[in-house]
C-alpha positions as CSV (number, residue, x, y, z in Angstrom):
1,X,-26.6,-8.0,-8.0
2,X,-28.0,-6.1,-11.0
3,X,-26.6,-6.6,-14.2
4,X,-26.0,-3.3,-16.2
5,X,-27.6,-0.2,-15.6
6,X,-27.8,2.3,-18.5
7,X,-27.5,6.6,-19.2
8,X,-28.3,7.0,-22.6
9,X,-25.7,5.5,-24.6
10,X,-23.6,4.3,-21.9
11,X,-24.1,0.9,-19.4
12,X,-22.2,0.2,-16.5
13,X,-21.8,-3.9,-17.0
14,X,-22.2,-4.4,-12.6
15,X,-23.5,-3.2,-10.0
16,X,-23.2,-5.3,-6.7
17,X,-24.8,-4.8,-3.0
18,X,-23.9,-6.3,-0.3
19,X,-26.0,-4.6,2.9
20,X,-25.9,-1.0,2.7
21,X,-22.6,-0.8,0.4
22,X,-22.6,-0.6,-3.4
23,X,-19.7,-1.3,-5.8
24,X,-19.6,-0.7,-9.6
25,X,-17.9,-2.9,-12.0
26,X,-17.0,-2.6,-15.8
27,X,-15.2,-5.4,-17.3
28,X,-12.8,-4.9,-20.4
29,X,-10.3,-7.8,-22.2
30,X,-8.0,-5.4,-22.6
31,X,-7.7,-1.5,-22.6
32,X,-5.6,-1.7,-25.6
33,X,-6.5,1.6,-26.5
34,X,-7.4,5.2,-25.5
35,X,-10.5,4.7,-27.0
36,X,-11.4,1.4,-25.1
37,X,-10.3,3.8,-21.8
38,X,-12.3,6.8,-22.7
39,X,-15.4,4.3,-23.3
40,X,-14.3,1.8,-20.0
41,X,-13.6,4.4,-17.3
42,X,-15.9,7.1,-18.9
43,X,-19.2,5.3,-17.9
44,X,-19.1,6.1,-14.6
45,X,-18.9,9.9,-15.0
46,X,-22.8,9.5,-14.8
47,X,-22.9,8.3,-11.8
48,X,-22.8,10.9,-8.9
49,X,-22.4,9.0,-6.0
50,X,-19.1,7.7,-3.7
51,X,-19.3,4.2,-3.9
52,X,-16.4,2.2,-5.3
53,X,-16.0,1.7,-9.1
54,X,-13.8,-0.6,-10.6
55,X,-12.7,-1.7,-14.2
56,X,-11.8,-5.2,-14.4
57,X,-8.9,-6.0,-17.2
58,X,-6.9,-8.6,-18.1
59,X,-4.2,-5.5,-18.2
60,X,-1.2,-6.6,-16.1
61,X,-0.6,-3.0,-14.9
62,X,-4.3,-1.2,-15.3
63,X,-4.9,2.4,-15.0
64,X,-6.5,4.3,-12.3
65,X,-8.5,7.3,-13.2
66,X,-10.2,10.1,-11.6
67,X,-10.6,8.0,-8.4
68,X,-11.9,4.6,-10.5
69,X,-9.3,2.2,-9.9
70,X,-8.4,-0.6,-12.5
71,X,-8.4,-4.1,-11.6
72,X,-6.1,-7.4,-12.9
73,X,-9.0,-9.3,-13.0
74,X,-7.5,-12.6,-11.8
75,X,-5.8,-10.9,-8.8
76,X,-9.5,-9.8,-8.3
77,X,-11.0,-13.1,-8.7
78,X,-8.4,-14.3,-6.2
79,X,-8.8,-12.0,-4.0
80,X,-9.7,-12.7,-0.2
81,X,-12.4,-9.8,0.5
């Protein structure tokens, strides 16, 4: 796993590989905020690839944007995958 990658101002906190798949992860408290959305989801609009990216949140109902789906972060620390 590599632990942030970085596009001028901008650093995805994640990124994990497992075999020949990659996965993207940006963890948040809360997006409380249209700011804290902008900033959380935004990130990834460096990256020019198809592999899964996710925002983790302790949001009980998170957002999905532009294809970048956001994650309860216990249901995905619980989850079976």
């Amino acid at each position: 796993m590599t632990c942030t990658w970085q596009s001028g101002d901008k650093e995805i906190d994640f990124i994990a590989r497992r075999g020949d798949t990659v996965s993207y992860y940006q963890v948040t408290y809360l997006l409380g905020s249209q700011q804290t959305v902008d900033r959380e989801f935004g990130v990834f609009d460096a990256v020019r690839d198809n592999w899964p990216k996710y925002v983790l949140s302790m949001d009980e109902f998170p957002q999905t944007h532009n294809g970048i789906r956001g994650i309860n972060i216990i249901d995905w620390l619980l989850a079976k995958d």
